[in-house]
C-alpha positions in Angstrom: -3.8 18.0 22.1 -1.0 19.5 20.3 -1.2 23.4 18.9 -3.1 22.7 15.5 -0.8 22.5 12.2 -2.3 24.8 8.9 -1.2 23.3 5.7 -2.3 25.9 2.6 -2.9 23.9 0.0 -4.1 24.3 -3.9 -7.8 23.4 -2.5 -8.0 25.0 1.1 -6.6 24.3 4.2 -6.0 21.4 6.3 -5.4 22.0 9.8 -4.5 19.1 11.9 -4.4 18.7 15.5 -2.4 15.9 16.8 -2.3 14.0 20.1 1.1 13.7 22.1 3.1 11.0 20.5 7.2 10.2 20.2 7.5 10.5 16.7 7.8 13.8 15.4 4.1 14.4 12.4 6.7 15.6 10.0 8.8 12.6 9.5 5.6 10.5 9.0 3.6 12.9 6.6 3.3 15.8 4.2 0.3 17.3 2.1 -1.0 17.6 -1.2 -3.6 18.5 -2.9 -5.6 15.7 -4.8 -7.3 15.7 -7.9 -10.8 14.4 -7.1 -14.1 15.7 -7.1 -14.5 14.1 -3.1 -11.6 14.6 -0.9 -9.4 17.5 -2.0 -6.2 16.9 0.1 -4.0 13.9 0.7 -1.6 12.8 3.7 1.5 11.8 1.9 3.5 9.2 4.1 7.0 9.5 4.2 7.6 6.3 5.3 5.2 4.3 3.4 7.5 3.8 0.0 4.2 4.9 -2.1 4.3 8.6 -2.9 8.1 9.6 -1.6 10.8 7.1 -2.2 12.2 5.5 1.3 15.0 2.9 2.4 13.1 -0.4 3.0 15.0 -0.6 6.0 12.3 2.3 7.4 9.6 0.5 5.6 10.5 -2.5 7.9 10.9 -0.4 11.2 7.8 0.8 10.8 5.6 -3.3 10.1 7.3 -4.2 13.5 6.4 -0.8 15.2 2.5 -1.8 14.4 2.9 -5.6 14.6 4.5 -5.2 18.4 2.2 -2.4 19.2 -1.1 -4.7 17.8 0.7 -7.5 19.5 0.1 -5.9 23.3 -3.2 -7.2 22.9 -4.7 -10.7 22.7 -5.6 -11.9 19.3 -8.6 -14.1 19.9 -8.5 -17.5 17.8 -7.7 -17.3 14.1 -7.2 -14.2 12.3 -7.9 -12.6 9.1 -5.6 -9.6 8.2 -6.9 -7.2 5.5 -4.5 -4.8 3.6 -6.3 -1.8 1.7 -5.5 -1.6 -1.7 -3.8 -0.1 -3.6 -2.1 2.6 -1.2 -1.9 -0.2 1.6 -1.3 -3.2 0.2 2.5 -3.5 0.7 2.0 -2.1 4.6 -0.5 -4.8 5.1 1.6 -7.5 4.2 4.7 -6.2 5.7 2.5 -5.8 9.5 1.4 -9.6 8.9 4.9 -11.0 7.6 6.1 -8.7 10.5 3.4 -10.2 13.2 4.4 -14.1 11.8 7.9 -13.8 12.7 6.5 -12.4 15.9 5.2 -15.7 16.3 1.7 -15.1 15.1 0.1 -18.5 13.7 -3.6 -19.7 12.8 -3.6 -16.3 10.1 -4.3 -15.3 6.8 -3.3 -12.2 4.8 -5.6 -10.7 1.9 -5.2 -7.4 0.3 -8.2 -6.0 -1.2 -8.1 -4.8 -5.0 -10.0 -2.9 -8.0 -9.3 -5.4 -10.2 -12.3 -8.2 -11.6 -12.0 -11.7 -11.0 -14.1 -13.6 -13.2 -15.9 -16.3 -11.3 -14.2 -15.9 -7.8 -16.4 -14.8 -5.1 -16.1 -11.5 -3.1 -17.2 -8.6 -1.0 -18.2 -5.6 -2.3 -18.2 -2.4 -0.6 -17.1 1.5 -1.1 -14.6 4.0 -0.3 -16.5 6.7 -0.7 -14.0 9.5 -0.3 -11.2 7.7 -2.9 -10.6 9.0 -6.3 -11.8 4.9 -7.3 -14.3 4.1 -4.6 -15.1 0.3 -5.8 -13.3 -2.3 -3.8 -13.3 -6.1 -3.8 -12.2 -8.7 -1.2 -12.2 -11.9 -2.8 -12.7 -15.4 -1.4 -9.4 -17.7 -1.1 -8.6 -20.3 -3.0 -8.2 -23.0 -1.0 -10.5 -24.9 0.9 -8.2 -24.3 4.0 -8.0 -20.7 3.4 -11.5 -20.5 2.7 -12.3 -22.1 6.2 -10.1 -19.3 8.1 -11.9 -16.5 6.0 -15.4 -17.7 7.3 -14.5 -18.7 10.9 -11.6 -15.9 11.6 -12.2 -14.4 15.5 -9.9 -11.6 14.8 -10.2 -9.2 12.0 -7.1 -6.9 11.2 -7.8 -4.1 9.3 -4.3 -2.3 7.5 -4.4 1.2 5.8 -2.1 4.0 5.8 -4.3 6.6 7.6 -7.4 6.9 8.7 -10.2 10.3 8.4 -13.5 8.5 9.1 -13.4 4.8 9.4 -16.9 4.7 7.6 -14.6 2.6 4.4 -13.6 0.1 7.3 -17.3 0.6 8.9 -19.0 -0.8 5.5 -16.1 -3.6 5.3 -16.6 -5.2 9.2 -20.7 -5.0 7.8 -20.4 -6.7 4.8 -17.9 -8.9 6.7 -20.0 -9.8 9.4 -22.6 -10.9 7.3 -20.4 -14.2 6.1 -18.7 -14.6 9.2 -21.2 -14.1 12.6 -18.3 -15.6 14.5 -16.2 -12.6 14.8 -15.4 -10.9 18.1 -12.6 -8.8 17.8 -11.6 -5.9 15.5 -8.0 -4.4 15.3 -8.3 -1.1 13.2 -4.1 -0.3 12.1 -2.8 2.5 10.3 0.6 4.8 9.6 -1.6 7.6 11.5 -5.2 7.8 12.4 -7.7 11.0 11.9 -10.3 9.8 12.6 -12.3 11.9 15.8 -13.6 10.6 18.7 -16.9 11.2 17.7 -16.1 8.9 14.3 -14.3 6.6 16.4 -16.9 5.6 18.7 -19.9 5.4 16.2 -18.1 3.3 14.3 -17.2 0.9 17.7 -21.1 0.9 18.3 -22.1 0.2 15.1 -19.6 -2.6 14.6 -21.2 -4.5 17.8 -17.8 -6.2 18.6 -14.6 -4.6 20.6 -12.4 -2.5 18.3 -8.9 -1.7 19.4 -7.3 1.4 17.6 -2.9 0.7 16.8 -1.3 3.6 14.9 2.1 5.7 15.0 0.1 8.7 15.5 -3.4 10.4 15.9 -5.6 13.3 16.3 -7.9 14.8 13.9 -8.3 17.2 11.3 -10.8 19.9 9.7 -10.4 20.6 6.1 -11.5 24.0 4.9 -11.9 24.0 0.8 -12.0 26.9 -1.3 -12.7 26.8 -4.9 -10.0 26.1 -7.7 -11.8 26.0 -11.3 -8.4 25.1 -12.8 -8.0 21.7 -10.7 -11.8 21.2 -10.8 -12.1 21.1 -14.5 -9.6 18.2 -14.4 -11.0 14.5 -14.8 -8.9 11.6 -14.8 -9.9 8.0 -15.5 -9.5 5.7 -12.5 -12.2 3.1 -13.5 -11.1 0.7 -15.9 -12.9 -1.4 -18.3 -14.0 -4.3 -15.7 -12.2 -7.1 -17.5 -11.2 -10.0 -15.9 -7.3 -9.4 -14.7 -6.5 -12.7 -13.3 -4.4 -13.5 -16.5 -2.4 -10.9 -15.5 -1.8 -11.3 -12.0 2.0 -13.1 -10.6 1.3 -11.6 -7.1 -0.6 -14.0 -4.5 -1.9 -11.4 -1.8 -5.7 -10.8 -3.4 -6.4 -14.8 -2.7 -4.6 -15.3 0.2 -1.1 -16.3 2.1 -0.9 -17.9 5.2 3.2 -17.1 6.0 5.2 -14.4 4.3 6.9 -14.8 0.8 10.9 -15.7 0.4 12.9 -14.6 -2.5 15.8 -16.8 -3.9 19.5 -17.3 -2.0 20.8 -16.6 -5.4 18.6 -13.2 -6.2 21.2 -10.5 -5.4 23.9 -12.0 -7.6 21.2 -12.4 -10.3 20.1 -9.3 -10.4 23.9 -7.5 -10.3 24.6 -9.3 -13.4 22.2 -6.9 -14.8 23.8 -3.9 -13.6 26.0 -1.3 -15.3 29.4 -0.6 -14.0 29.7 1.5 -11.3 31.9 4.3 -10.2 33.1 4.5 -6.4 31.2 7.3 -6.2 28.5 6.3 -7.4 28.0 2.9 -5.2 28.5 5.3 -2.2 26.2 7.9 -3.4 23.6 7.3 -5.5 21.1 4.3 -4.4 18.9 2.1 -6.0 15.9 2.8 -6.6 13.2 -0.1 -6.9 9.8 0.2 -7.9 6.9 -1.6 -7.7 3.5 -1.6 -9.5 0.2 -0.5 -8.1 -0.9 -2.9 -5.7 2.0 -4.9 -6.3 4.3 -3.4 -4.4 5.5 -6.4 -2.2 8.0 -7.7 -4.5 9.9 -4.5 -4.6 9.8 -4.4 -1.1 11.5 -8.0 -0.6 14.0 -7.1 -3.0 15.2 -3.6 -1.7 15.6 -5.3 2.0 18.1 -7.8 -0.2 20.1 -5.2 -1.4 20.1 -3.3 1.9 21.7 -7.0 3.3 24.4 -7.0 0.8 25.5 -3.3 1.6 23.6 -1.3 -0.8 21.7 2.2 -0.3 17.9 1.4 -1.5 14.9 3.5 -2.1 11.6 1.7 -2.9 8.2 3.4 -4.0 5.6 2.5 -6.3 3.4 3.1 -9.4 -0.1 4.5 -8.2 -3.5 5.7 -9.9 -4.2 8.3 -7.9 -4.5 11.7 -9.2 -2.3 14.0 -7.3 -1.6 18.0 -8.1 1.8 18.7 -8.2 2.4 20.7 -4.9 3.2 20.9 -1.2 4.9 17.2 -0.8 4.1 16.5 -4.5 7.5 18.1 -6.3 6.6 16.0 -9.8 4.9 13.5 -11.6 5.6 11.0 -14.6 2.2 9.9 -16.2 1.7 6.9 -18.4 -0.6 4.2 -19.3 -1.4 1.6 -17.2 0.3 -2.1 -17.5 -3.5 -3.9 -16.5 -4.7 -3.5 -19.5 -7.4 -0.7 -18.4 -6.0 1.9 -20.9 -5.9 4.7 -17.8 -3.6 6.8 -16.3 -1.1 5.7 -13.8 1.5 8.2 -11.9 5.1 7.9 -10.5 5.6 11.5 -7.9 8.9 12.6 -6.8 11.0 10.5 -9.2 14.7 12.0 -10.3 15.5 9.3 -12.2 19.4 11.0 -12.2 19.1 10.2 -8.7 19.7 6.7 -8.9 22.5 4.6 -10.2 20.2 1.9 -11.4 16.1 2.0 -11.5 15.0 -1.7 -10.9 10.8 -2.0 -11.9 8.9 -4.7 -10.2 5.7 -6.0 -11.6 3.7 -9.1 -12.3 2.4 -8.3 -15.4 3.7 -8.8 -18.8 6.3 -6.6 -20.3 3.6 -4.2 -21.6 4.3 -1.3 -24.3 3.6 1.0 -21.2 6.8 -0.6 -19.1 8.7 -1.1 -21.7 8.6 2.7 -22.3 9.4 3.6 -19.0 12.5 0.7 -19.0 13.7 2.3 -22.3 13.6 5.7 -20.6 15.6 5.2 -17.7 17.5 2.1 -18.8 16.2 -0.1 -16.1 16.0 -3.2 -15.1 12.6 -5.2 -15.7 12.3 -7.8 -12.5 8.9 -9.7 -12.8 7.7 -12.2 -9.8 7.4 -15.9 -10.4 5.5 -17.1 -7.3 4.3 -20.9 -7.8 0.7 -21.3 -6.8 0.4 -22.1 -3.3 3.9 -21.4 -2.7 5.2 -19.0 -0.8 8.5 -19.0 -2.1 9.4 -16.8 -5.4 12.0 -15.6 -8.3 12.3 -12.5 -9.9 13.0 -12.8 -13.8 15.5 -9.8 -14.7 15.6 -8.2 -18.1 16.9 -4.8 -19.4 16.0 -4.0 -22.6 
């Protein structure tokens, strides 16, 4: 093990003790303190394109960096590959879409969600440790789809870090309970916490062989002190339960079977949208394109576009979670929601004079909320038309 790193935060200290690896901890992480009456820190990926703004081309590095590394080992028949939502949605896809071109067939990608589906059925379990702890992995909807989900051999399990495994622990039970065929269990992640202890209840408990894949590991020990100032904070994070499906452009919470494909024509589209540039500030100042919540994906695509034609890109994303402004947390933007839940979501570390254009990716209607923030940074609205059952999609541009 590694001498043990202390990170004073807002809420106590987190020391971390790491286990040789060949990527340096501190360009895949800092710290923060979180708002929540449950976990009081937060490991804040720097490569992740969630919480810190990064080129997609890193985002990318890092989905073939876990799809190669999960790929060492054998995949047994057809497999069901799980991205947590909302912090892991986007990484979930990109390891699958990264593990198809690898040559991985006989899948299916879902991301998990908050959001209700009227009539659709799902798996329920907790996260207990989350500032929102209800999630719900629903059924595909496709007979086809639906067949993998039951019969899948391999389960892939995607999340940006790992403390416990008890969330993934609850998700294999309720999983097992639909599908007594499974006999494998990939458990993925940016960096994994979880101690050996943890680790091997989890293996025992699961009754089937569990292989481990991350960028890094170790463990950690939180110490908390009291702070009455963040304690007496409460934010909203649960919504009014209404059916979202009306809402929804993005594909991932039924199921895809390959990756998605924007149009040949999208770059040009989109730069008829764009303001004129100086010299300085095409070489300079990137792009900055953001996705929404758990649909992230979309922005993703499009910032590896731009990167193609020559452009400098960051991509992040829209999040509800609760974070105090500190440590790796230098600011936050706060507005309301565009899923109709009427509760607080957050944009951190966002300069908006940063950027030479701001480009927001979503799948919802042009709400009062995003229209605000387009207004405010006079940026470009790019919602995702995605065909059912297709897995090829447009981006409709618009700047107010």
């Amino acid at each position: 093990m590694s001498p043990t790193l202390t990170i004073n935060l807002d809420t106590g200290f987190l020391h971390i003790t790491t286990e040789p690896g060949r990527i340096p901890l501190s360009r895949l992480l800092g710290f923060a303190a979180r708002i929540s009456s449950k976990r009081k820190f937060l490991l804040v990926s720097k490569i992740l394109g969630k919480h810190h703004p990064v080129a997609p081309r890193m985002m990318s590095w890092s989905y073939r960096a876990l799809a190669r590394a999960l790929l060492k080992h054998s995949l047994i028949g057809e497999s069901l590959w799980l991205g947590m939502a909302e912090t892991a949605t986007g990484l979930g896809y990109g390891v699958f879409a990264a593990a198809y071109r690898e040559g991985v067939r006989n899948s299916l990608f879902i991301q998990t969600t908050r959001y209700h589906i009227d009539g659709v059925k799902r798996l329920e379990f907790t996260e207990a440790h989350s500032h929102a702890t209800d999630f719900f992995l629903y059924y595909p909807d496709t007979e086809e789809r639906q067949q993998q989900f039951y019969h899948a051999q391999t389960l892939v399990l995607i999340d940006d870090e790992i403390s416990t495994g008890k969330t993934f622990l609850r998700l294999i039970q309720a999983y097992q309970a639909i599908n007594p065929n499974l006999c494998k269990v990939f458990i993925v992640s940016l960096v994994n916490f979880a101690n050996p202890i943890d680790r091997k209840a989890l293996e025992t408990e699961a009754g089937v062989l569990v292989q481990w894949v991350s960028l890094r590991q170790g463990c950690f020990h939180f110490e908390e002190h009291d702070n009455p100032a963040l304690a007496a904070i409460t934010v909203n994070v649960l919504g009014n339960g209404r059916c979202k499906k009306q809402l929804f452009g993005w594909p991932g919470r039924q199921g895809l079977n390959a990756p998605i494909t924007l149009d040949s024509d999208i770059v040009n589209a989109l730069l008829n949208f764009f303001k004129p540039a100086t010299t300085s500030d095409t070489l300079i100042r990137p792009v900055l394109i953001l996705g929404s919540g758990e649909c992230n994906v979309p922005a993703y695509l499009l910032g590896r576009e731009l990167e193609r034609h020559g452009y400098k890109v960051k991509v992040q994303s829209t999040t509800r979670s609760p974070i105090h402004v500190s440590n790796a947390i230098t600011s936050v933007i706060q507005f309301e929601d565009n899923y109709d839940d009427q509760i607080p979501n957050f944009i951190y570390n966002l300069d908006p004079s940063a950027y030479q254009e701001i480009i927001l990716c979503h799948e919802t209607p042009l709400c009062h909320a995003l229209r605000t923030l387009l207004d405010q940074w006079h940026a470009i609205s790019a919602r995702i038309d995605l065909p059912a059952h297709s897995t090829h999609a447009s981006l409709h541009f618009f700047r107010p």
